[in-house]
N, C-alpha and C positions, 0 to 999 in steps of 0.2 A: 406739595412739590418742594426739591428742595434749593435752594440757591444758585440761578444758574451761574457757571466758572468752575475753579476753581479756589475752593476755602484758603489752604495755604498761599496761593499768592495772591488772592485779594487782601488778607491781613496787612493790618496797619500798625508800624511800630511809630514812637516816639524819640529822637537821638538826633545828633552831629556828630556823621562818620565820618573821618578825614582820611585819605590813601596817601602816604608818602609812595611814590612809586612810578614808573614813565607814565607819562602823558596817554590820557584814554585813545585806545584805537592806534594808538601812534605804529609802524610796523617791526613792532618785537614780541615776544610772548611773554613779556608782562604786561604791555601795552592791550595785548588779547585780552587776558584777564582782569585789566584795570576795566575794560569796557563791559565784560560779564558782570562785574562786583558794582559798578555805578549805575548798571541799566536796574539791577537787581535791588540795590538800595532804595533809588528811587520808588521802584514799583511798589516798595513796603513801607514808603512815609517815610523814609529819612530824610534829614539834612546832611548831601555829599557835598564834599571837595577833594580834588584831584589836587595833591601838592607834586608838580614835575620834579623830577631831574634829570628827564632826558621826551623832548618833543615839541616842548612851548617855549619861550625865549621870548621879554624885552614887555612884557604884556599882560595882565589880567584879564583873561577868557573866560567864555560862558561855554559848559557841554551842555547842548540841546538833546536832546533820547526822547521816545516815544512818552516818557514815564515825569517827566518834566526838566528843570536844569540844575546843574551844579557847579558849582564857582571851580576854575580853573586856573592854580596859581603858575607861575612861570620856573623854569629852574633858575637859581644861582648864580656868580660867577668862580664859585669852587668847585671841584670835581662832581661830587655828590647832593650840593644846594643843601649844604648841612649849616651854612651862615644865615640862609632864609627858612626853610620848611619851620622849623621848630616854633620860629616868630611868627608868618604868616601862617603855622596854625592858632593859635594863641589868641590871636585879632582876631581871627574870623571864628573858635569855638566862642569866645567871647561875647560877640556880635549874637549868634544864634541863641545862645545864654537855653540850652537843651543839655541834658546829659554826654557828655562828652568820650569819643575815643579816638584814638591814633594809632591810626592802623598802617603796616609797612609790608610792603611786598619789595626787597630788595635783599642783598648782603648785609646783615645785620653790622658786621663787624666795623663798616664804616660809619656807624651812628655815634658818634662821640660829644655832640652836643651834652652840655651841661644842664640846660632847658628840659631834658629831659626826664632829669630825677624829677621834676615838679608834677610832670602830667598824671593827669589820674589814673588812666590803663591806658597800655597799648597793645594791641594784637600784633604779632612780628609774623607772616606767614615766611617761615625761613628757609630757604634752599639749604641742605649740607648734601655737598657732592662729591666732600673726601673719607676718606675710608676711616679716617680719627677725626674728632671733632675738635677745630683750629680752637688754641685756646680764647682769641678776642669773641668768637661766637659763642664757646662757653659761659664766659662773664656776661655777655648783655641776656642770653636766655634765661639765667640767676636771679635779674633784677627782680624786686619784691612788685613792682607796677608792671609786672610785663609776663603777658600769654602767649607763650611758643605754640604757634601751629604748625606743624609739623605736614609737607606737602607731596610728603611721597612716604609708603609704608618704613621704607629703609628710616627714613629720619625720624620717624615715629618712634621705631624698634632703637635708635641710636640713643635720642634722650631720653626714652625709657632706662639703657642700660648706664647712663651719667646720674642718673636719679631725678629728671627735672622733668616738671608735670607739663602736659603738654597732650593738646586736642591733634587729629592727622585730621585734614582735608585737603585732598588731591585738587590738581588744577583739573580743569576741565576746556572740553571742546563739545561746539554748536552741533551735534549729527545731523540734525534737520539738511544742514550745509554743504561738512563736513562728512560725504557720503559717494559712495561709488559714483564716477561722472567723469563719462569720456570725452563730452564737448565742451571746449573752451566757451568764453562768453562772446567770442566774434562768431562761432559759430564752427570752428575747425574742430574737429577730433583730435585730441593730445598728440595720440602718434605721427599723426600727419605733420600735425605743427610741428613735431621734432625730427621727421623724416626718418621716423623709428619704425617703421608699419612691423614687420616681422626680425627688429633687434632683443635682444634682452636688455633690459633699460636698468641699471644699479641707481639710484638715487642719493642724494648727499642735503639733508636741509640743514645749515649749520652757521651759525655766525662763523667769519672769518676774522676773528681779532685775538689776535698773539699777546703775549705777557713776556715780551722780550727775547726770548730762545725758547718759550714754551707754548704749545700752543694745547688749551684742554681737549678741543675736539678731535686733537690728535689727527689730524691730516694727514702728516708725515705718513704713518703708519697703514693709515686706510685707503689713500691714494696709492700705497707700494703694493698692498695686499691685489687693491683693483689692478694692475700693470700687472701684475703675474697671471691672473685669472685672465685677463685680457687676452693675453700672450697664446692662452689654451683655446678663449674661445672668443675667434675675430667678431664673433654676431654682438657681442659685449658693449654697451656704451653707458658714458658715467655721464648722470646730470647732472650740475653743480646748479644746486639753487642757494647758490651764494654770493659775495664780491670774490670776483674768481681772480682779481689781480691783487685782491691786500689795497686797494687803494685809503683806507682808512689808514690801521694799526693792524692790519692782516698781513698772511704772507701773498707771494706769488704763485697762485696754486696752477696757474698753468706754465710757469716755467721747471715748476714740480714737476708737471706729469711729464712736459718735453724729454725732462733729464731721466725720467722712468722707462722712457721708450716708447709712450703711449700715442698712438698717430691724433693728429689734427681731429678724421674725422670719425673719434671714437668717442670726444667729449662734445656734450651738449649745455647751453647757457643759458640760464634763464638772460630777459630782458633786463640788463642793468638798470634804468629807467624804474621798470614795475617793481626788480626786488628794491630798489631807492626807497620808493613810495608806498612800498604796499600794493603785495599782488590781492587781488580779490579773494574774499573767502572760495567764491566759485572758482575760480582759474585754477588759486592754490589744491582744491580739491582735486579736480583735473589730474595739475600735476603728480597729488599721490596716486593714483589709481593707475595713469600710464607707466610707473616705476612698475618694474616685476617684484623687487626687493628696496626697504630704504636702507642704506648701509648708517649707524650710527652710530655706533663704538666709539666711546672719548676718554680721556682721563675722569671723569665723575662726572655727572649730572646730579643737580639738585631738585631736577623733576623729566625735563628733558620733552616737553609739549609734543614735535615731532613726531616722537613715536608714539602716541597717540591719535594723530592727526591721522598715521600714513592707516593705522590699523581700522581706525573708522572709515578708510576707505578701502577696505580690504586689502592689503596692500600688508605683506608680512617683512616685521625688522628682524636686523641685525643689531644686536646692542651688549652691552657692557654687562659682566655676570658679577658687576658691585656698584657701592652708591645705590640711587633713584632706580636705574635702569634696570636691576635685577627682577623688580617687581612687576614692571612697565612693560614686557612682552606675552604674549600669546603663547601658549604649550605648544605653536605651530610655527613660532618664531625659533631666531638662537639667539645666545648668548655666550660668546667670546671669554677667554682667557688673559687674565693680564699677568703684569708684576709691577711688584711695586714700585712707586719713586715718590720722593720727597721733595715735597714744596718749599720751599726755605721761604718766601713772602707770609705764607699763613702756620708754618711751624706744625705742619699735618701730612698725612700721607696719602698721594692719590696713586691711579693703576694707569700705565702706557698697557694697551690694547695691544696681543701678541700679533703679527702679522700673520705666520702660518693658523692661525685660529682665525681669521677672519677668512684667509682665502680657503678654506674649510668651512667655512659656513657659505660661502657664496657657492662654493660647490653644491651645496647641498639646494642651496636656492637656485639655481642654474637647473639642476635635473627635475625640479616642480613646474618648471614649464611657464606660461605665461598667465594661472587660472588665481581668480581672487581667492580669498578668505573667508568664508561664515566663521570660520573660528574668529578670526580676528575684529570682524567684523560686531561679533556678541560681548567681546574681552572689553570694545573700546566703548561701548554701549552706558559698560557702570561708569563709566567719565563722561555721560553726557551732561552739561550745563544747568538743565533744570533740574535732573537728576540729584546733580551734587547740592544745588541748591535747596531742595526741598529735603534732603533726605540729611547733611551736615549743616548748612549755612544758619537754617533756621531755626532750630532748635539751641544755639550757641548763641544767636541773636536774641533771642527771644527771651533769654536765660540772665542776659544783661541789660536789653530797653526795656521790657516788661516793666 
């Protein structure tokens, strides 16, 4: 007989993996991923550590996971914890005295530590979600100690075409989870919670945080598209599961939609409270599946998690036809029209989202009526977690702890 399990994730490797990147589980989609990559590590005999810079504050913490624990550094008092990571990696690869890496799940372009040139590799899993590659992301993907992973095909095909060597592995989401589900975890059906029963639900999952007059996920735009479609078809209502007033560094997206003409009782709100904290994998599931469409269309994505989420729950997007998102939709999805504009902060060029190309796509998603996706559903399948794990993660691991 032969070894009951599974062989590849019983394997045991040897190492001290360190994640520069948010705090595991914290509620963002790298925080998602930070929690995929440390339950992951663990399960394979590594030595993890989570270096924050966005979720832990004032503290040295322990992540507990089924798989054992991993030291949990705090973030900084600079933007990025670019004065601490580099040092409390160093201490603690030190300490472990195992073959060593430092690995980043963020904007590369902010890594300007000097500590840096000393380490012995580092894995950069890099977002590029403008249409040229900013020149500071060009210089760190160069460095002679450092492997571009590349986390969407687009960025794959981008450093391919600069000439810089570089592995793609896609982010991933849990299906087991993340999967068609109409009852919330109190026990309500989505629709009901949203008093949606027989509306068309547009969906919006999107950080709200502006970069001064710019905002990447392009609100402006996507919000004007929805008022016009509105307009045609009252049954229409937009969810925002987002901070819908800007009360961070976002804007005012419901004095937006006021000014659009959009009535009170056409937009729906997530719980400010749960989107704070982190809505449950379950709830958030929920919520893709009672969306008829997700709208998501932005200036670039450098992976863009959402429209994978919405699609593993059958749930078909609207998304951006450059950057990430090109690659990230279903044959049974759209993909929107932009033009271009120019970043003057990273000296690159990303795409504003056409509006008539979006309320043209929601048209189209409008006359499909209120039925799921098996397409979509199959598309979001090759991004499942253990998937990506077994079929990329470990064969690049194994190629370096061995």
């Amino acid at each position: 007989m032969g070894k009951k399990g599974n062989p590849a994730l019983q394997e045991q490797l040897s190492g001290a993996f360190g994640i520069y990147s948010n705090s595991y589980d914290s509620p963002t989609g790298y925080g998602q991923q930070v929690k995929y990559l440390v339950d992951c590590l663990l399960r394979q005999g590594l030595d993890v550590a989570n270096f924050s810079n966005f979720g832990l504050e004032g503290k040295i913490d322990v992540i507990r996971t089924p798989y054992g624990e991993a030291t949990h550094f705090p973030r900084g008092f600079s933007g990025y914890s670019q004065e601490v990571a580099p040092l409390d990696f160093m201490t603690w690869s030190n300490g472990v005295k195992k073959k060593d890496l430092f690995f980043t799940l963020y904007d590369v372009w902010i890594l300007q530590s000097e500590h840096y040139e000393k380490f012995r590799q580092i894995w950069s899993w890099t977002p590029l979600d403008h249409i040229t590659m900013p020149a500071r992301v060009e210089q760190w993907l160069r460095k002679p100690n450092v492997l571009p992973i590349a986390m969407s095909p687009f960025g794959h095909r981008q450093m391919n075409d600069k000439g810089i060597d570089n592995v793609y592995i896609p982010h991933s989401v849990d299906t087991k989870v993340l999967k068609e589900t109409w009852e919330l975890s109190s026990g309500s059906h989505v629709r009901d919670y949203w008093n949606a029963k027989d509306k068309f639900v547009v969906g919006m999952v999107a950080a709200n945080k502006a970069s001064g007059l710019v905002h990447r996920k392009a609100f402006s735009e996507n919000l004007m598209a929805f008022s016009i479609f509105q307009k045609k078809h009252s049954d229409a209502v937009l969810y925002l599961h987002t901070d819908a007033t800007g009360s961070g560094i976002g804007w005012n997206l419901l004095e937006m939609l006021k000014g659009l003409g959009v009535p009170n009782e056409s937009v729906l709100l997530v719980n400010p409270l749960e989107y704070r904290y982190g809505a449950s994998q379950h709830n958030l599931a929920a919520y893709y599946t009672g969306m008829d469409v997700l709208l998501a269309p932005s200036m670039g994505e450098g992976f863009g998690v959402p429209t994978i989420e919405a699609q593993a729950c059958g749930t078909r997007v609207i998304a951006s036809n450059w950057a990430a998102s090109q690659d990230l939709v279903s044959e049974d999805g759209w993909l929107v029209d932009g033009v271009p504009v120019w970043d003057a902060g990273q000296f690159a060029w990303w795409q504003t989202p056409m509006v008539p190309s979006i309320v043209d796509a929601l048209e189209q998603a409008y006359d499909l009526g209120h039925g799921k996706s098996e397409v979509a559903k199959k598309f979001a399948s090759g991004f499942d977690v253990e998937t990506v794990w077994k079929r990329d993660w470990m064969p690049l691991l194994r190629g370096y702890f061995s």
